[in-house]
Backbone and ligand atoms as CSV (ligand in chain L), in Angstrom:
chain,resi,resn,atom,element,x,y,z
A,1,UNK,N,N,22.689,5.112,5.905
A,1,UNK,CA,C,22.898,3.673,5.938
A,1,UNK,C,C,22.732,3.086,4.559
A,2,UNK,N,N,21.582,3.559,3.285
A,2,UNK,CA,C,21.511,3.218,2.747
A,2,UNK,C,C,22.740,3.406,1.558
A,3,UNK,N,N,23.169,4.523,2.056
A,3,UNK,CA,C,24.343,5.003,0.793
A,3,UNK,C,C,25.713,4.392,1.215
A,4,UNK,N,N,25.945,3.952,1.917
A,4,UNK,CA,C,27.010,3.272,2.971
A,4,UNK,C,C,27.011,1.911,1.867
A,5,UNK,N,N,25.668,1.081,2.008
A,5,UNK,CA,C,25.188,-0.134,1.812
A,5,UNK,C,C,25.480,-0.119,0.176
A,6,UNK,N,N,25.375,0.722,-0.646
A,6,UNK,CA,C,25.795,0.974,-2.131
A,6,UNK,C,C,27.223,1.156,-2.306
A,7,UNK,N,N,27.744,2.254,-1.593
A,7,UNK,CA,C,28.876,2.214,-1.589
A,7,UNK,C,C,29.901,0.896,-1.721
A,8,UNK,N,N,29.543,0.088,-0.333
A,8,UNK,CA,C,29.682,-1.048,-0.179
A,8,UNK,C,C,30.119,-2.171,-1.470
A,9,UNK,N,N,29.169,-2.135,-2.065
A,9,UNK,CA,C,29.428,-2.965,-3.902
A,9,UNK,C,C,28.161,-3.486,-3.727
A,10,UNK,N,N,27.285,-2.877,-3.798
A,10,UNK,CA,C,25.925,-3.759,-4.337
A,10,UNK,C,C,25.810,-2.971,-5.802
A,11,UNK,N,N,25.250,-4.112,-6.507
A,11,UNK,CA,C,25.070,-3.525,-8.041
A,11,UNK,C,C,25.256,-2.146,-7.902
A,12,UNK,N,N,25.172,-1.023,-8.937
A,12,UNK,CA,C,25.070,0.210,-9.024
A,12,UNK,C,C,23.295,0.133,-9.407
A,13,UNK,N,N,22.938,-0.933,-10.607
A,13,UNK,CA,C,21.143,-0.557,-10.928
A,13,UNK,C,C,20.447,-0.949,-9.588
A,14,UNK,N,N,20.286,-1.876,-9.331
A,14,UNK,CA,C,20.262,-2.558,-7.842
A,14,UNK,C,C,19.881,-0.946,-6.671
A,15,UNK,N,N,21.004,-0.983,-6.890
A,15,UNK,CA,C,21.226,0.618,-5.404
A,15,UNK,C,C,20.335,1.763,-6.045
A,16,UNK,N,N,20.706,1.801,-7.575
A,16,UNK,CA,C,19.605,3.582,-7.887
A,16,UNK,C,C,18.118,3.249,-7.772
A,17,UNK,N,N,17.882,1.597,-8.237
A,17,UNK,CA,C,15.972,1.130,-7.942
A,17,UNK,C,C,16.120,1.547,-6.835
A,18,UNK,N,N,16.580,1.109,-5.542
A,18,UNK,CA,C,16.333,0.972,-4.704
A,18,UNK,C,C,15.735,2.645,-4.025
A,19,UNK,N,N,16.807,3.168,-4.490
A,19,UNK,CA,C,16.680,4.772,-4.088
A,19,UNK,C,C,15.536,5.580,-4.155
A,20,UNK,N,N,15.193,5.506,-5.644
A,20,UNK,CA,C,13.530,5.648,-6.544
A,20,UNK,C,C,13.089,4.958,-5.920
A,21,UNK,N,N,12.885,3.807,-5.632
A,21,UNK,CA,C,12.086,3.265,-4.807
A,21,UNK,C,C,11.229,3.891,-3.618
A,22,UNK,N,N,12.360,4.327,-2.794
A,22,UNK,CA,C,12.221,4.405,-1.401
A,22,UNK,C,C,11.738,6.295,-1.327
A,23,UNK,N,N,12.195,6.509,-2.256
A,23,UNK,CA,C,11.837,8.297,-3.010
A,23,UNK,C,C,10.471,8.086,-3.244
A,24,UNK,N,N,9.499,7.342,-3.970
A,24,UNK,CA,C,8.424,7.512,-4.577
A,24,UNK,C,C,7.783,7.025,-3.174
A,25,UNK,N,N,7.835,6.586,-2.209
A,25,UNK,CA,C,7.216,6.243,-1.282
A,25,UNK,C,C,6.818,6.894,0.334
A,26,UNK,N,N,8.049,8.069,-0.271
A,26,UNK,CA,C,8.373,8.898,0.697
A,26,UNK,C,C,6.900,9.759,0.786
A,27,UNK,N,N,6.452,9.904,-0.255
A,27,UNK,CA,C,4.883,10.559,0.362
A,27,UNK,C,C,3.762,10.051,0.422
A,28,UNK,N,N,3.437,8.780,0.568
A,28,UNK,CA,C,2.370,8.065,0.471
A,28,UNK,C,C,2.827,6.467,1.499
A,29,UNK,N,N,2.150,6.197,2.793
A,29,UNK,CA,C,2.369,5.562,3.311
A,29,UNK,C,C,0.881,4.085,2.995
A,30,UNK,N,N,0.971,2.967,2.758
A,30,UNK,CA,C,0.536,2.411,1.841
A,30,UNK,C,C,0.269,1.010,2.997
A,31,UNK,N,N,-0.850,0.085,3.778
A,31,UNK,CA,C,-0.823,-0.572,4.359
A,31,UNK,C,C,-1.620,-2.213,4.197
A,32,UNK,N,N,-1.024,-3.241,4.470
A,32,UNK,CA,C,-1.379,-3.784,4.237
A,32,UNK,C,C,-2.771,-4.653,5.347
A,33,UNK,N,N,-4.165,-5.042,4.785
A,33,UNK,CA,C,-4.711,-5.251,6.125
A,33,UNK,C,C,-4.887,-6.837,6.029
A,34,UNK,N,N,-5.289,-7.263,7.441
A,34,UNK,CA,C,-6.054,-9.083,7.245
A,34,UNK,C,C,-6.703,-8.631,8.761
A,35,UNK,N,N,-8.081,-8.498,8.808
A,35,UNK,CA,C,-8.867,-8.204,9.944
A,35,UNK,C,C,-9.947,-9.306,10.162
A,36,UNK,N,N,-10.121,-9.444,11.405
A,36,UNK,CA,C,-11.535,-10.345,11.480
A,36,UNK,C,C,-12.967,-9.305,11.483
A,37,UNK,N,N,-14.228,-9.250,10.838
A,37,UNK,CA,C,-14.948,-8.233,11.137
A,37,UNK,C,C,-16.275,-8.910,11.347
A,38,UNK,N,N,-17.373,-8.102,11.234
A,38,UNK,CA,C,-18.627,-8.964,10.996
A,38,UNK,C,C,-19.571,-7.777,10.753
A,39,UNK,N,N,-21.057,-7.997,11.069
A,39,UNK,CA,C,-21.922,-7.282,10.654
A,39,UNK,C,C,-22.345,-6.087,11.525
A,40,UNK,N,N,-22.064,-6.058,12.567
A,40,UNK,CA,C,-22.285,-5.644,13.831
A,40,UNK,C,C,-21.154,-5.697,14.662
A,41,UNK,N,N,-19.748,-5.831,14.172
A,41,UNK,CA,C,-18.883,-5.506,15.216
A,41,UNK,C,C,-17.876,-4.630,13.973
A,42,UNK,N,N,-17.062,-3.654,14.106
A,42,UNK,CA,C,-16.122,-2.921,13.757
A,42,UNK,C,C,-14.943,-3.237,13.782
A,43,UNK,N,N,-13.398,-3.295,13.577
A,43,UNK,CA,C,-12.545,-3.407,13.618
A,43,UNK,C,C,-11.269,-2.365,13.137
A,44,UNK,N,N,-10.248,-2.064,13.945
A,44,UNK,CA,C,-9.126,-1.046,13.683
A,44,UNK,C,C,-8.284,-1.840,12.842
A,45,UNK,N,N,-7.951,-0.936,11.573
A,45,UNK,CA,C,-6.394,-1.544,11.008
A,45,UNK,C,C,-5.623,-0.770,12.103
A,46,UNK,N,N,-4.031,-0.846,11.079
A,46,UNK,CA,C,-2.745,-0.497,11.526
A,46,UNK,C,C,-2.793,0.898,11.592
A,47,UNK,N,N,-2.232,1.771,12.508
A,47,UNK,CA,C,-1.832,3.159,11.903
A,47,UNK,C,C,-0.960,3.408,10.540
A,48,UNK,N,N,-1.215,4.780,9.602
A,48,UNK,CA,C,-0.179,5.419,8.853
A,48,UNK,C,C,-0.325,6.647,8.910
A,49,UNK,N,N,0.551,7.028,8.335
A,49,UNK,CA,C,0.998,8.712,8.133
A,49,UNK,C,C,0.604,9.380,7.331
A,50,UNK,N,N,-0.198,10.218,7.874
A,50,UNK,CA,C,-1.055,11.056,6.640
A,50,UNK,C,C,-0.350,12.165,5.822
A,51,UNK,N,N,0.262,12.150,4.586
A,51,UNK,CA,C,0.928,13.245,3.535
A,51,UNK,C,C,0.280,14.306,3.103
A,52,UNK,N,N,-1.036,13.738,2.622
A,52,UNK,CA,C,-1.549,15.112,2.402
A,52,UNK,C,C,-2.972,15.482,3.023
A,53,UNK,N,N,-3.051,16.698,3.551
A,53,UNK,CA,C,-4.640,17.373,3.891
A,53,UNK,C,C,-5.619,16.593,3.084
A,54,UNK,N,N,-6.963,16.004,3.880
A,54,UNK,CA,C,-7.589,15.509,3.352
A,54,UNK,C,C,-8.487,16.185,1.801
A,55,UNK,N,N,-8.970,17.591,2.381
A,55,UNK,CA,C,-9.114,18.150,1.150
A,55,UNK,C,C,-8.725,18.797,0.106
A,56,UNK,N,N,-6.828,18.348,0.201
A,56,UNK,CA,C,-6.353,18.821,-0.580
A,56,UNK,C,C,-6.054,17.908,-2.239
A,57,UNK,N,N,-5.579,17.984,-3.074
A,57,UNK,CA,C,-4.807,17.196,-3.971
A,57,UNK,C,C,-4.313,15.856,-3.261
A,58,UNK,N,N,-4.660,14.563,-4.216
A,58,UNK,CA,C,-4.125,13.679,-3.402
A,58,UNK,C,C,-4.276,13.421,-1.871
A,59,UNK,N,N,-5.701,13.920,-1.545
A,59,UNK,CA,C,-5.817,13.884,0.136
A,59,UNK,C,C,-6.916,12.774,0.158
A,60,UNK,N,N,-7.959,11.869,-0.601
A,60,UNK,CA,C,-8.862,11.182,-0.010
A,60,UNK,C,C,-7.778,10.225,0.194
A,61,UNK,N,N,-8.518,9.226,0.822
A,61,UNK,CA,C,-8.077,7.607,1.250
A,61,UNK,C,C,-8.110,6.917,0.857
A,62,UNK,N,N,-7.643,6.128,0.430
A,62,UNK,CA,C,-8.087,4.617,-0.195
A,62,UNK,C,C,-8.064,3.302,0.707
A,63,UNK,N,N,-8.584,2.565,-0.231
A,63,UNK,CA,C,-9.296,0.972,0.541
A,63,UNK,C,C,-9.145,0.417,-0.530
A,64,UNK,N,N,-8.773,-0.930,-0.791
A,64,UNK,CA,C,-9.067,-1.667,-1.402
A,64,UNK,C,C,-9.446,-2.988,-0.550
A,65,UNK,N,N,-10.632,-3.690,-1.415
A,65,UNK,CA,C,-11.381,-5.063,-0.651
A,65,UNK,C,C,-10.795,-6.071,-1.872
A,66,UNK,N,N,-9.369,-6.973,-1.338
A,66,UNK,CA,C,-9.006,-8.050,-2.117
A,66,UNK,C,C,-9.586,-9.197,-1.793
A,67,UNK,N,N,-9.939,-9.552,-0.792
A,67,UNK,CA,C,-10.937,-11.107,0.105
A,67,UNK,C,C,-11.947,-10.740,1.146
A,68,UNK,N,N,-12.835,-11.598,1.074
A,68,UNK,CA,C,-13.753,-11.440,2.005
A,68,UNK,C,C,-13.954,-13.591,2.475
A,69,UNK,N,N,-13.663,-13.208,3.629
A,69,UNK,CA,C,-14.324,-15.207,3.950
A,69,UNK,C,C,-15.607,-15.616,3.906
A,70,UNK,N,N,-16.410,-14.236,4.137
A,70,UNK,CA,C,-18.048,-14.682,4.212
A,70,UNK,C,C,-18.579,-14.093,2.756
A,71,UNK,N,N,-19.014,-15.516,2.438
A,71,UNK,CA,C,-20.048,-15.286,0.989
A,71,UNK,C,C,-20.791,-13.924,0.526
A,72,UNK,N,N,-21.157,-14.001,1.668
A,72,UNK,CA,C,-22.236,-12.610,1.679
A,72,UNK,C,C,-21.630,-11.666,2.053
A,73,UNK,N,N,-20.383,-11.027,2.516
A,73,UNK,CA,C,-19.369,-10.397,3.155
A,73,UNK,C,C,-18.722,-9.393,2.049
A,74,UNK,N,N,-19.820,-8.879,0.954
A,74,UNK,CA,C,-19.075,-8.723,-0.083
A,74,UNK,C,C,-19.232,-6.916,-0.308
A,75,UNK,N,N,-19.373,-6.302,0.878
A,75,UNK,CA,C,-19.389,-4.499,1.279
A,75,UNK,C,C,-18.621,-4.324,2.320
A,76,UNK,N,N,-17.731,-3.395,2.585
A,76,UNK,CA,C,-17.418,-2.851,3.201
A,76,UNK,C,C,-17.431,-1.735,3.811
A,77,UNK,N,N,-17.490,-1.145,5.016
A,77,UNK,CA,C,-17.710,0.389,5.520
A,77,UNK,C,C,-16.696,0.723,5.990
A,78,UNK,N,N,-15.916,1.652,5.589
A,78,UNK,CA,C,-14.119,1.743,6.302
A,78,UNK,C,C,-14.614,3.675,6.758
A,79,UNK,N,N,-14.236,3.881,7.724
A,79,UNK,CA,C,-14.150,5.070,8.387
A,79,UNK,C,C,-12.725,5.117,8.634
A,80,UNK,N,N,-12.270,6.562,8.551
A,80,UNK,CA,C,-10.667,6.644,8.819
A,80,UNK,C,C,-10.609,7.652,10.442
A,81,UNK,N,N,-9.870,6.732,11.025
A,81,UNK,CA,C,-9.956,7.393,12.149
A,81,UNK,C,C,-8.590,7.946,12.684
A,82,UNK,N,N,-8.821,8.881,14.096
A,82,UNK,CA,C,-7.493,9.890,13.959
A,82,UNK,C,C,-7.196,8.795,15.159
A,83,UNK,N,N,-6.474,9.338,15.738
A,83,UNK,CA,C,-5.558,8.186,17.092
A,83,UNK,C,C,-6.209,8.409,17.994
A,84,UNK,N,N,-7.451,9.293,18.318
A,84,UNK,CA,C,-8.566,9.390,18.962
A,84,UNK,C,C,-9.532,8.493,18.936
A,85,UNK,N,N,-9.790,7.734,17.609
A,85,UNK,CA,C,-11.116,6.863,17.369
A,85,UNK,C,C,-11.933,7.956,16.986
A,86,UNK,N,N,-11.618,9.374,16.606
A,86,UNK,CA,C,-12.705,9.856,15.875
A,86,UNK,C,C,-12.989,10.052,14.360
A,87,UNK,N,N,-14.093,10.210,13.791
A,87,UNK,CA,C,-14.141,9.914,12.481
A,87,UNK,C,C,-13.303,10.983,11.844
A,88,UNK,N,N,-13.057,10.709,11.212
A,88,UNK,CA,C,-12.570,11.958,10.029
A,88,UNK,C,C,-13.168,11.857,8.218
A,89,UNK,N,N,-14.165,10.747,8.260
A,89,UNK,CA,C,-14.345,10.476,6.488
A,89,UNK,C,C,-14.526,9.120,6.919
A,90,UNK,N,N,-15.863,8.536,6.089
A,90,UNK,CA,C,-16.413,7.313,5.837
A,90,UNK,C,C,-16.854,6.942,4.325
A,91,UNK,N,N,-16.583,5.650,4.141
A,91,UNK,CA,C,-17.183,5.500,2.328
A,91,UNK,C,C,-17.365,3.911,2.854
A,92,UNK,N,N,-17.349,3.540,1.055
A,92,UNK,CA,C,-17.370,1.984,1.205
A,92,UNK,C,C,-16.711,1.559,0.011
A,93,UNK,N,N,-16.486,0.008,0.118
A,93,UNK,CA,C,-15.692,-0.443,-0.724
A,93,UNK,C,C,-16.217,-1.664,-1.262
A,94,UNK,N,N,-16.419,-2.202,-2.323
A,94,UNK,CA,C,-16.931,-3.476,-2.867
A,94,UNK,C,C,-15.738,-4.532,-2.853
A,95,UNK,N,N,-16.223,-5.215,-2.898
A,95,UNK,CA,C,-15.352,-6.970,-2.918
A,95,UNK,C,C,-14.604,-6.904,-4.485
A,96,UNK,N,N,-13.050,-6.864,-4.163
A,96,UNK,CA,C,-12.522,-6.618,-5.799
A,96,UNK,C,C,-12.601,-5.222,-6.523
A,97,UNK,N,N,-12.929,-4.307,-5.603
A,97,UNK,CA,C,-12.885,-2.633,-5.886
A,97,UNK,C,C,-11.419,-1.637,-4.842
A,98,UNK,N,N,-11.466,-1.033,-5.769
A,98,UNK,CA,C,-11.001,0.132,-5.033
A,98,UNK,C,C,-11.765,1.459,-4.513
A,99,UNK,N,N,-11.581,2.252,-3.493
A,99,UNK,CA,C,-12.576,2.959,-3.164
A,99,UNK,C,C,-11.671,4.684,-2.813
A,100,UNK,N,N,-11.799,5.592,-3.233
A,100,UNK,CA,C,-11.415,6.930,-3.023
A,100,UNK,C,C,-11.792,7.619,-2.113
A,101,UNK,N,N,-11.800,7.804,-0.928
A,101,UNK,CA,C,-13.215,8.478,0.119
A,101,UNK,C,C,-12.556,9.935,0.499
A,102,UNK,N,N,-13.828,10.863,0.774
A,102,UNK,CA,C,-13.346,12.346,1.077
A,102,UNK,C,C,-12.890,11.881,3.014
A,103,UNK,N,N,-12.083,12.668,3.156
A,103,UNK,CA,C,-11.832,13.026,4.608
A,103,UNK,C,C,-11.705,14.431,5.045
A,104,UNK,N,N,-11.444,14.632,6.484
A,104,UNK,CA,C,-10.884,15.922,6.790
A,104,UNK,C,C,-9.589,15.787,7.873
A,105,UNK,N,N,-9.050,14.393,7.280
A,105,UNK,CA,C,-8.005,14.495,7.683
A,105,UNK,C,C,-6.668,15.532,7.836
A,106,UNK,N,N,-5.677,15.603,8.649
A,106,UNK,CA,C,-4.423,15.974,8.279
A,106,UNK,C,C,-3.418,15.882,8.254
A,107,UNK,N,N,-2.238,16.407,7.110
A,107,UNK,CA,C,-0.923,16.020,7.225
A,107,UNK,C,C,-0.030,16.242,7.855
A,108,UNK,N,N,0.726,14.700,8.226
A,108,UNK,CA,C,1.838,14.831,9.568
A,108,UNK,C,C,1.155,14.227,10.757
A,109,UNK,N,N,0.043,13.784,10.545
A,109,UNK,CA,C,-0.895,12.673,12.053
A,109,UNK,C,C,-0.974,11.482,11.417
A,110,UNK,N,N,-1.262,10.358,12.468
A,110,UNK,CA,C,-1.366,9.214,11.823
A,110,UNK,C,C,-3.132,8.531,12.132
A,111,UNK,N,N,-3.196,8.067,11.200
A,111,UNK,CA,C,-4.589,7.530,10.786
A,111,UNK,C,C,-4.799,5.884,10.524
A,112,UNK,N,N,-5.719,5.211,10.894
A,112,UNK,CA,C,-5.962,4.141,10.553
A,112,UNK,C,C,-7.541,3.803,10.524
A,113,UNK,N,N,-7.792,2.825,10.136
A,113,UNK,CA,C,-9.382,2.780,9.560
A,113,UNK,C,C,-9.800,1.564,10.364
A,114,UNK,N,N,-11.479,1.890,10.803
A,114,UNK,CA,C,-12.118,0.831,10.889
A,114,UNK,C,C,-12.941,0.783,10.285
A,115,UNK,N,N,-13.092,-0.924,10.163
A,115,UNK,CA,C,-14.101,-1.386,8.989
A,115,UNK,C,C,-14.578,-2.418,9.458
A,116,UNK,N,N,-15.782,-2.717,8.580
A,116,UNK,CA,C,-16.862,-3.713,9.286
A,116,UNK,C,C,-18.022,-4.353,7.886
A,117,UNK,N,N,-18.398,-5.316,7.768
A,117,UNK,CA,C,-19.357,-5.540,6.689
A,117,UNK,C,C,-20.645,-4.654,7.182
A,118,UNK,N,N,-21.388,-3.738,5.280
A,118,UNK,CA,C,-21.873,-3.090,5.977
A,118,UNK,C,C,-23.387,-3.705,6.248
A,119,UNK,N,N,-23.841,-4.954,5.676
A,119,UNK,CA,C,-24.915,-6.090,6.228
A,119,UNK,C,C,-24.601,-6.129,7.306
A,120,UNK,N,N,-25.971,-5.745,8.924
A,120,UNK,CA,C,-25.809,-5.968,9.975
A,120,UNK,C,C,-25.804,-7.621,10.065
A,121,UNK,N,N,-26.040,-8.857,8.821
A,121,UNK,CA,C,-26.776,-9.730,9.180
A,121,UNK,C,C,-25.554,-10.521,9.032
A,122,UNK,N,N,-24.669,-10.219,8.022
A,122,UNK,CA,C,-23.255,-11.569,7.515
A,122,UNK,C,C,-22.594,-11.482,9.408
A,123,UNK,N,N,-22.512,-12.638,9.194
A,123,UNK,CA,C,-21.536,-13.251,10.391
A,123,UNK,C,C,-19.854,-12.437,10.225
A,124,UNK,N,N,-19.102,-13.032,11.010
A,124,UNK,CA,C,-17.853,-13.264,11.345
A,124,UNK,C,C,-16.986,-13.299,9.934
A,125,UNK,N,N,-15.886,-12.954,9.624
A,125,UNK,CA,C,-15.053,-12.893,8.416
A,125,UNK,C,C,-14.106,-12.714,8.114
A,126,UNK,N,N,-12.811,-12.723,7.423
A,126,UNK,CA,C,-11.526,-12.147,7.483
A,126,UNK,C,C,-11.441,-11.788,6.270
A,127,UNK,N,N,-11.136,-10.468,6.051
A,127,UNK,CA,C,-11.090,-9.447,5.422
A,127,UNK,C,C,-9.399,-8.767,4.811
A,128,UNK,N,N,-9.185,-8.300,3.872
A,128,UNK,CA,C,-7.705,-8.149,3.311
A,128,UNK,C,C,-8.342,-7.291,2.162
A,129,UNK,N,N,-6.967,-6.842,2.167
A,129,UNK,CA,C,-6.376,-5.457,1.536
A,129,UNK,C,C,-5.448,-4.703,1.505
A,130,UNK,N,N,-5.673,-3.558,0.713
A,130,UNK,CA,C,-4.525,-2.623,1.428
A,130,UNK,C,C,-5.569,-1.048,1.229
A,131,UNK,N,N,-4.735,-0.532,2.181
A,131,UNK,CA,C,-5.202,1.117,2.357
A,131,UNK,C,C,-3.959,2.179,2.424
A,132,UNK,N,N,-4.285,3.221,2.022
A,132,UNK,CA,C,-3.158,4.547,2.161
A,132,UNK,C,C,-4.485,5.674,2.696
A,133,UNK,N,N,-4.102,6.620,3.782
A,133,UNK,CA,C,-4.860,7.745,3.936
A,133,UNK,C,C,-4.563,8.897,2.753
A,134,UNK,N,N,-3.705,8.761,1.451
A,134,UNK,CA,C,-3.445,9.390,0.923
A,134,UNK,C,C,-3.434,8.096,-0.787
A,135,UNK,N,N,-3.665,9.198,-1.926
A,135,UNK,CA,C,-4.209,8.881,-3.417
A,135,UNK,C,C,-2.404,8.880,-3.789
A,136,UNK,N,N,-2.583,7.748,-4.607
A,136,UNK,CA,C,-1.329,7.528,-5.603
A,136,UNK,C,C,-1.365,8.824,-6.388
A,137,UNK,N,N,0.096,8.992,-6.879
A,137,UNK,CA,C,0.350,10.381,-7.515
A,137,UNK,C,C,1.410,9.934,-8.010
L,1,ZN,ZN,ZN,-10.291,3.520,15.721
């Protein structure tokens, strides 16, 4: 469809970004989050597709913490879980950090994370970011 769509007459630079584009992305599935959490309750992101073995090259996870609503809301605890709800790898992430975490995930399943402030005491919050079960390369 996409080579159809070039063919078509869209620019020629236009169509080859696009291609690279969609090539460099092909192994790293990359998500965006906005969750409500709190101190004492947990929350699931979205599923993605795990590329590589967790303990391989390019296998931890990432998190990044871009907002937090609660003042004090400023840790995160992200566990990556399999489509079971079981753990596979836990870390944490600071407010305005990025975070690398080991797993024992694997490639070709899909994974998504829950996270929660890790103060049992901060209230209620909405939380953003993005996560990949797999390291930029
Ligand atoms: Zn879960």
């Amino acid at each position: 469809m996409l080579f159809r769509k070039c063919v078509a007459g869209v620019g020629i630079v236009a169509c080859l970004s696009t291609m690279i584009v969609s090539t460099a992305l092909a192994d790293r599935e990359v998500k965006f989050y906005n969750i409500s959490v709190s101190g004492h309750r947990a929350e699931d992101t979205g599923e993605a597709l795990k590329y590589h073995h967790g303990r391989d090259t390019y296998g931890k996870f990432r998190i990044s913490l871009d907002s937090s609503s609660q003042q004090n809301g400023t840790k995160v605890s992200a566990v990556m879980h399999n489509s079971n709800h079981e753990s596979r790898g836990s870390g944490t992430v600071s407010l305005g950090n990025t975070a690398a975490i080991s797993n024992t995930g694997t490639k070709g399943y899909y994974y998504h994370l829950n996270l929660q402030y890790t103060n049992i005491l901060v209230g209620s919050g909405v939380i953003t970011g993005y996560w990949s079960p797999d390291e930029p390369h």
